[in-house]
matplotlib code that plots the C-alpha trace (Angstrom):
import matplotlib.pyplot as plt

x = [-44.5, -41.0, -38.2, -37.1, -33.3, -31.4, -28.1, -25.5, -22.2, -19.0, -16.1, -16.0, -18.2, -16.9, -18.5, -21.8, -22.1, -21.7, -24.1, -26.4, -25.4, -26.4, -29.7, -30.9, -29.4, -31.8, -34.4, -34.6, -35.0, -38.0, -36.4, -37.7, -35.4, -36.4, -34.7, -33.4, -36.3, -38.6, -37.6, -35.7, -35.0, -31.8, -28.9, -26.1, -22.8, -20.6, -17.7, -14.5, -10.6, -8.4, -8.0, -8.0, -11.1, -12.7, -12.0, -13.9, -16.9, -17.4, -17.5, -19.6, -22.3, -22.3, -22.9, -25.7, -27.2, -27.2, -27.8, -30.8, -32.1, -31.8, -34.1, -32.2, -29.5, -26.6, -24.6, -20.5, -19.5, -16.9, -13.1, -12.6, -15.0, -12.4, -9.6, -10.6, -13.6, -13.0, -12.6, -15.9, -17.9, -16.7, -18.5, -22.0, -22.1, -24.1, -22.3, -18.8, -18.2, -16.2, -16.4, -15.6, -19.3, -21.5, -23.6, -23.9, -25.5, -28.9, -28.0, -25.5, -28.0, -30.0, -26.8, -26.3, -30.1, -30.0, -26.7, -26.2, -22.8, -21.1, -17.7, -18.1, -15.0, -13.9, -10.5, -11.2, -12.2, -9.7, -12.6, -14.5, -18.3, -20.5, -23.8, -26.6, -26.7, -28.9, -28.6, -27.0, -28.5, -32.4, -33.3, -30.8, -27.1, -26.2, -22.7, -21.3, -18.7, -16.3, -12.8, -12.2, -8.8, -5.5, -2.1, 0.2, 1.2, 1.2, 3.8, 0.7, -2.5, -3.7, -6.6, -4.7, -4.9, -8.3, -9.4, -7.4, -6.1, -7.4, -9.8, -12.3, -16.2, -16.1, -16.7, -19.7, -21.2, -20.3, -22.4, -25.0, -25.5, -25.1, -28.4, -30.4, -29.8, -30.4, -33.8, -34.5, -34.3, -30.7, -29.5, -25.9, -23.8, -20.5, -17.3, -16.2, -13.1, -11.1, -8.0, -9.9, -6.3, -6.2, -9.3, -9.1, -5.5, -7.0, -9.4, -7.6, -9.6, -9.0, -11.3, -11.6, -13.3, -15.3, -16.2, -16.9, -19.5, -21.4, -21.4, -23.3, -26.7, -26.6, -26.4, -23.9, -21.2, -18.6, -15.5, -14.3, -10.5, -7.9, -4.6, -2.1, 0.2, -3.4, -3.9, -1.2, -2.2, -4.1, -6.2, -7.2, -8.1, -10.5, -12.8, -12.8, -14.6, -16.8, -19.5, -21.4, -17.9, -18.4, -15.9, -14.8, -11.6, -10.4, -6.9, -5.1, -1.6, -1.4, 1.8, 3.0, 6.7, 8.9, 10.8, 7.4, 5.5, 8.9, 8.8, 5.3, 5.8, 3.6, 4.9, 4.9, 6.5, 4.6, 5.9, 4.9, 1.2, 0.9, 1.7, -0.8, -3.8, -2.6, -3.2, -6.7, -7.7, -6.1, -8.1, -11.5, -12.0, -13.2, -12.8, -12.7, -9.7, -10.1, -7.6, -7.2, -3.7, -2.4, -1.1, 1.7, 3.0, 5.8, 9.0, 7.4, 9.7, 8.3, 9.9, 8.3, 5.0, 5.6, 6.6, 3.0, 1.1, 2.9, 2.0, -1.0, -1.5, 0.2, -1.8, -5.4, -7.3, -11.0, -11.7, -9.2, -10.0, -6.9, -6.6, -4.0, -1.8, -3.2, -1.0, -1.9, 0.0, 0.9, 2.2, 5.5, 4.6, 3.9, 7.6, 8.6, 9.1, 5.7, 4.9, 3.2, -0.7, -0.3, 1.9, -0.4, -3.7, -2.3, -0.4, -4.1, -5.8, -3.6, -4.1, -7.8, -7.5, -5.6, -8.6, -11.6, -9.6, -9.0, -12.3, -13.8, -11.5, -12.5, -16.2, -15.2, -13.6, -17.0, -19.1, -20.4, -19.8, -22.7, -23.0, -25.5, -26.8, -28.9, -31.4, -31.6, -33.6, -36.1, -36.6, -38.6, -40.1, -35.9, -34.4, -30.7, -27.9, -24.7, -23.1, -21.1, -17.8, -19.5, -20.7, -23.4, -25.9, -29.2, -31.9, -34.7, -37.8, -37.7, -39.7, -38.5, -36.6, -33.7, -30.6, -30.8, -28.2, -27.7, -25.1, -22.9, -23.2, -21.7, -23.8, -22.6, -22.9, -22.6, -23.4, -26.8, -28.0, -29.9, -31.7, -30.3, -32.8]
y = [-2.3, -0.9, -1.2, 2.4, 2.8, 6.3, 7.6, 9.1, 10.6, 11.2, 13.3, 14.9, 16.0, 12.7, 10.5, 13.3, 12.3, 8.3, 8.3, 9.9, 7.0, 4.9, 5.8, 6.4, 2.9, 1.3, 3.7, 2.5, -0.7, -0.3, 1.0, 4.3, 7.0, 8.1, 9.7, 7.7, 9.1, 7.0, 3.2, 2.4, -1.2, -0.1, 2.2, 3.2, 4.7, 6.3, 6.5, 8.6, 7.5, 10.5, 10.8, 9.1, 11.6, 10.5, 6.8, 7.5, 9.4, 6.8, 4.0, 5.7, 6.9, 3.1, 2.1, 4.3, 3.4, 0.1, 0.9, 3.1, 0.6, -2.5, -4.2, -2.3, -4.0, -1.4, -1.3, 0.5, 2.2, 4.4, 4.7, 3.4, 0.0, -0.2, 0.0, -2.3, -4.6, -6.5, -4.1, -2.7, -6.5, -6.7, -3.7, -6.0, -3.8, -6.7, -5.5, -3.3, -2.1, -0.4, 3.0, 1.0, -0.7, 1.6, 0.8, -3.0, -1.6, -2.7, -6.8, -7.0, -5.6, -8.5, -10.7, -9.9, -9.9, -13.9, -14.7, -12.7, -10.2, -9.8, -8.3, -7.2, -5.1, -5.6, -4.3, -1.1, -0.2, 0.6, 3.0, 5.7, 4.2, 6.4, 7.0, 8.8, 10.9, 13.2, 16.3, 16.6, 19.8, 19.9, 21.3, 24.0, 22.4, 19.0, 17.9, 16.0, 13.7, 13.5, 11.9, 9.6, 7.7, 9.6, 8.9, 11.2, 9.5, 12.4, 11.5, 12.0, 10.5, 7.0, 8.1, 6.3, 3.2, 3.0, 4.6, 3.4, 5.2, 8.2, 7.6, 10.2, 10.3, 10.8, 14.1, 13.0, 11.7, 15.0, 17.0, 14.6, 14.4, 18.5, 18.5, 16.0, 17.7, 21.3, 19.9, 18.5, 22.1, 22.2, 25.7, 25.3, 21.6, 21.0, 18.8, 17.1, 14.2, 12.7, 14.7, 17.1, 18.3, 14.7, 15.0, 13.5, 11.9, 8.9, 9.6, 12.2, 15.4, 18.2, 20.0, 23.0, 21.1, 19.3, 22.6, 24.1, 21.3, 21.9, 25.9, 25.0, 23.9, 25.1, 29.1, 27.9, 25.5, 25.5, 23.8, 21.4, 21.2, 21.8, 21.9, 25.1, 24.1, 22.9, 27.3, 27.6, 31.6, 29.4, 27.3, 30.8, 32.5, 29.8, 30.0, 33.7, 33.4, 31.9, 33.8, 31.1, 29.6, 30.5, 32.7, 30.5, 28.2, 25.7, 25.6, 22.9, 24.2, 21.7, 23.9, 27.4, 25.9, 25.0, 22.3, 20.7, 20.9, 18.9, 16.5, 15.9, 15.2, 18.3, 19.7, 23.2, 25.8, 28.5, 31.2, 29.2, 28.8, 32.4, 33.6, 31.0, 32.3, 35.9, 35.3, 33.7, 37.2, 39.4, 37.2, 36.8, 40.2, 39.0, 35.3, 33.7, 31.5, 29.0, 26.0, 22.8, 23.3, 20.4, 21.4, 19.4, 17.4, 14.9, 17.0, 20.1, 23.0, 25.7, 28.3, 26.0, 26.4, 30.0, 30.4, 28.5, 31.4, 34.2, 32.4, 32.8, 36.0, 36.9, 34.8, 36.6, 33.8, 33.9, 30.4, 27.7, 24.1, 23.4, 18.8, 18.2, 16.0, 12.2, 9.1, 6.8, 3.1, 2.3, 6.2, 7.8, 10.0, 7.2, 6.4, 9.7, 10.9, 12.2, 15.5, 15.1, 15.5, 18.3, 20.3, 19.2, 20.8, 23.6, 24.3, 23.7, 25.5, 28.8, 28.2, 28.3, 31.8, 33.0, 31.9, 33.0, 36.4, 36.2, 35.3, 38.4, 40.1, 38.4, 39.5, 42.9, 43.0, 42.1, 44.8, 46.8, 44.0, 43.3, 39.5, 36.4, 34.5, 31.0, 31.2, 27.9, 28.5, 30.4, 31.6, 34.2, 36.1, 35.9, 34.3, 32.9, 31.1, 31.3, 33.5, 32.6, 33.3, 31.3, 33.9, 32.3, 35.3, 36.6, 38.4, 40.4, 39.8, 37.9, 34.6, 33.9, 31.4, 30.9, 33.4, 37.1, 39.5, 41.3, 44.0, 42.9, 44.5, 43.1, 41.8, 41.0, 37.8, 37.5, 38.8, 40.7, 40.8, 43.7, 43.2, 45.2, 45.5]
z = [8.9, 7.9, 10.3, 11.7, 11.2, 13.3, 12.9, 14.8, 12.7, 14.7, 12.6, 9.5, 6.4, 4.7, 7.5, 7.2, 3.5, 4.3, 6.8, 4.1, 1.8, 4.5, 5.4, 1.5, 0.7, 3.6, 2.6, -0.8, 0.7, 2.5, 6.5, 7.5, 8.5, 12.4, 15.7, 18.6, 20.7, 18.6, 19.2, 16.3, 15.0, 13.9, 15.4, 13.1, 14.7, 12.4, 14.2, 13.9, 14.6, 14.4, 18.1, 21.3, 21.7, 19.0, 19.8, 23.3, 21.6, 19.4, 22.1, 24.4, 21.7, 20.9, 24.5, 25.0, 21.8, 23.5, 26.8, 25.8, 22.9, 24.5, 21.0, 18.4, 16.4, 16.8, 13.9, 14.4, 11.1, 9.8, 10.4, 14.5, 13.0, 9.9, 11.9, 15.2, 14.8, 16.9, 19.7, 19.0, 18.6, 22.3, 23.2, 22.1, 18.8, 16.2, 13.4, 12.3, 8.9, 6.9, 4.7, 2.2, 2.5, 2.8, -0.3, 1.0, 4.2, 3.6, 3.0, 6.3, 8.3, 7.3, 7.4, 11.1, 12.6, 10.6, 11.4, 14.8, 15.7, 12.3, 11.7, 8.0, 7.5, 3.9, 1.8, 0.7, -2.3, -5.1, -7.0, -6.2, -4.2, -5.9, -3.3, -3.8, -0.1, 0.6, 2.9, 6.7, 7.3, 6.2, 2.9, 2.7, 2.3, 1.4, 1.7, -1.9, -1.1, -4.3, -2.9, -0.5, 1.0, 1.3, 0.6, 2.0, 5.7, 7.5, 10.8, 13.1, 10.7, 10.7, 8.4, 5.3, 7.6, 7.8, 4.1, 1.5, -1.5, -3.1, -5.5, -7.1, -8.1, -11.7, -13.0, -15.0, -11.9, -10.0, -12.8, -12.4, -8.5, -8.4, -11.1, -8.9, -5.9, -7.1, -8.7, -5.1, -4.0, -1.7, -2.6, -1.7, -2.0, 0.5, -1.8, 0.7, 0.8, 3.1, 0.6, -1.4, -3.2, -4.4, -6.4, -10.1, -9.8, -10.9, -13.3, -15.3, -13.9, -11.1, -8.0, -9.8, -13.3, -9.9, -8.9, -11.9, -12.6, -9.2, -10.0, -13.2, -11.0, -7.3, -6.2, -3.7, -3.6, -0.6, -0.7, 1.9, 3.7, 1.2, 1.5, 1.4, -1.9, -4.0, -3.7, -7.0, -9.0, -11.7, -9.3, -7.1, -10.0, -11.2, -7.6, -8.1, -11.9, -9.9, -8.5, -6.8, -5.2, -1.3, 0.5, 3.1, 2.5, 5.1, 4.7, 6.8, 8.6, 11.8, 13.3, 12.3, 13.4, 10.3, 12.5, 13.8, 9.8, 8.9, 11.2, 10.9, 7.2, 6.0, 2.6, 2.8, 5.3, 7.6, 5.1, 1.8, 3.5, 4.0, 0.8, -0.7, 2.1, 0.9, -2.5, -1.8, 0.2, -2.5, -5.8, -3.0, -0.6, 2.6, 2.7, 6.0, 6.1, 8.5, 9.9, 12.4, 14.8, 16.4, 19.6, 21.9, 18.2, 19.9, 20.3, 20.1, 22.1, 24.3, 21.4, 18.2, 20.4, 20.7, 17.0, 16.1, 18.2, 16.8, 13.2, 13.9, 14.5, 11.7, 9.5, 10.6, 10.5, 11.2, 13.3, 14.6, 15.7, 18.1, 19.2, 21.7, 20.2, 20.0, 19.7, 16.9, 17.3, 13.8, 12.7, 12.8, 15.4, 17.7, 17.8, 18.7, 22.2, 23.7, 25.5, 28.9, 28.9, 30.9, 28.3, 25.1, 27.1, 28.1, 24.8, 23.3, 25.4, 24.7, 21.4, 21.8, 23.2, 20.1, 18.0, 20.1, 19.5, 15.9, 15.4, 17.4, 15.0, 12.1, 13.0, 13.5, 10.1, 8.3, 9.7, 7.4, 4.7, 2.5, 1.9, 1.0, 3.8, 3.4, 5.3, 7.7, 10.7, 12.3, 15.9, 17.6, 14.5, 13.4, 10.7, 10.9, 8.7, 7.5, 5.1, 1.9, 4.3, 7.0, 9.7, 11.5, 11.3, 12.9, 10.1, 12.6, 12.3, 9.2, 7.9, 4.2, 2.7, 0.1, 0.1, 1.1, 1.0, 3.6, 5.7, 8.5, 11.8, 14.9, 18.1, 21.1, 20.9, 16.9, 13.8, 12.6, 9.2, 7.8, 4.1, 1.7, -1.4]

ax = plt.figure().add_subplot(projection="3d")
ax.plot(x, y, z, "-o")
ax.set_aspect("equal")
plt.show()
């Protein structure tokens, strides 16, 4: 009988696309992919490490995979196992790895239930780790990961720490992993990377040729976080030749405060970001341009807090994830002098208000609009999904498949899509 592996993925599309890799490595050799709810032999956490959040999730979704699995071997993954073993071993995990070795899943599984608790963190690798993932959401989208590692030391980011260098998937093996998964029948593919703008340094290519090969196979093809000084004329105007390029661009900022972008090592200025989002809205009408704000950054002043909010409400932009401010031992930022708790939840949580109303406004903005949806779900005789600009949307009394186009009108609680022949 096969053994029954589960998985739970803490952080972003990157770790989405390596618990993929996971589970079809151990699929092709011979485990069976289940739910939690179903006794597994095996529990993989990937875990995440940004924040001291993240850091917490991670732990407890380990101990209740324990707690609640007391036969399972429970195996700790991802960025928090890379960067603390050791910390995690103590916790009863049986085995810790690395991103770096996802593709040697399958024989330190078998390592650990011969050998018992088994700290297999390795160096990271210096190429790309090609994987053959498969999707994170059903049949419909599949998320591609094409870069991985970064190398910009950002004041605040430990991520460099704990994924190495950039390195790239090859562009032949992009065109090729695009054709098996179109054939497979996912009609839209997510790039994803730890540093997206540092796709092809290495290998002598760039996003958009990495784009431009997905385009070639799927109707769809989303793009994950970039960053604001990859938008240069020539690189804008390449996405909008393409038709099947979706209209939705998540466009790291971290601080609309010049003083707090410099110290936290960002290279670009709130002004130079907004003429590069600008451009992206002039060369593609109605993309949603969306953006992560660290709020309480070490230092920060009550007027560089109020110059963030009044950025963005300049900027428009249609959703916002807003973190308080997490030390990281080992950055920059950890040497500088830290705001209270107090100040970094409250600064976050004002920020969180800006966005909810941004987003309203956002919605409001795409009434009328007519645009493609994928369909994902159905519910009560209704059909739902996302549109190319990422409006989660409800189609009545609908029970296709595949991508619809459809008009905007705004609910009260979200968006409706009406056909449109």
């Amino acid at each position: 009988m096969a053994l029954k592996v589960a998985a739970t993925t803490l952080g972003c599309k990157a770790n989405q696309a390596d618990t993929q890799a996971m589970l079809a490595e151990l699929i092709k050799a011979g485990y069976e992919a289940t739910g939690e709810s179903e006794t597994p032999d095996v529990i993989i956490v990937n875990t995440c490490t940004v924040t001291n959040m993240s850091d917490r999730k991670s732990r407890q979704a380990l101990s209740r995979a324990k707690a609640e699995n007391p036969g399972a071997l429970i195996v700790a993954a991802g960025c928090y196992a890379q960067r603390a073993p050791e910390e995690l071993l103590r916790l009863g995990v049986d085995l810790a790895l690395g991103p770096g070795s996802v593709g040697e899943i399958a024989q330190l599984i078998e390592r650990a239930r011969e050998e018992g608790a088994l700290d297999a963190v390795a160096a990271l690798p210096s190429e790309f780790d090609a994987d053959e993932a498969r999707a994170a959401e059903g049949k419909t989208r599949v998320n591609l990961k094409i870069q991985d590692g970064c190398d910009r030391f950002c004041a605040y980011c430990i991520i460099p720490y704990t994924r190495g260098k950039p390195r790239s998937r090859p562009l032949d093996d992009v065109r090729r992993r695009a054709k098996a998964l179109a054939d497979e029948g996912y009609l839209e593919i997510v790039l994803t990377g730890i540093h997206l703008a540092s796709y092809g340094r290495d290998i002598g290519a760039d996003l958009l040729g990495a784009v431009r090969a997905a385009c070639e196979f799927v109707p769809r093809v989303r793009l994950g976080s970039l960053e604001p000084m990859l938008l240069t004329d020539e690189f804008i105007r390449g996405l909008a030749e393409l038709p099947n390029v979706c209209a939705h661009f998540h466009v790291s900022l971290q601080s609309g405060s010049k003083g707090v972008l410099n110290r936290m090592r960002r290279r670009y200025t709130p002004d130079e970001y907004l003429a590069r989002i600008e451009a992206m809205r002039k060369a593609i009408p109605g993309a949603a341009i969306t953006t992560d704000i660290i709020a309480g950054f070490p230092e920060e002043t009550e007027s560089e807090h109020e110059e963030t909010k009044a950025f963005l409400r300049e900027a428009k932009l249609a959703r916002i994830h807003v973190f308080p401010y997490s030390k990281r031992d080992g950055t920059l930022a950890a040497k500088m002098i830290q705001l209270p708790m107090r100040v970094r939840q409250n600064r976050a949580k004002e920020l969180i208000q800006i966005g909810k109303e941004l987003e309203k406004d956002y919605m409001a903005a795409s009434e009328g609009q007519i645009r493609d949806i994928l369909i994902e779900t159905h519910a009560n005789g209704d059909a739902f999904g996302h549109t190319d600009s990422y409006l989660y949307t409800r189609v009545p009394s609908y029970s296709g498949e595949g991508i619809v186009k459809v008009r905007l009108a705004l609910e009260p609680d979200g968006m409706r899509g009406e056909l449109v022949e």
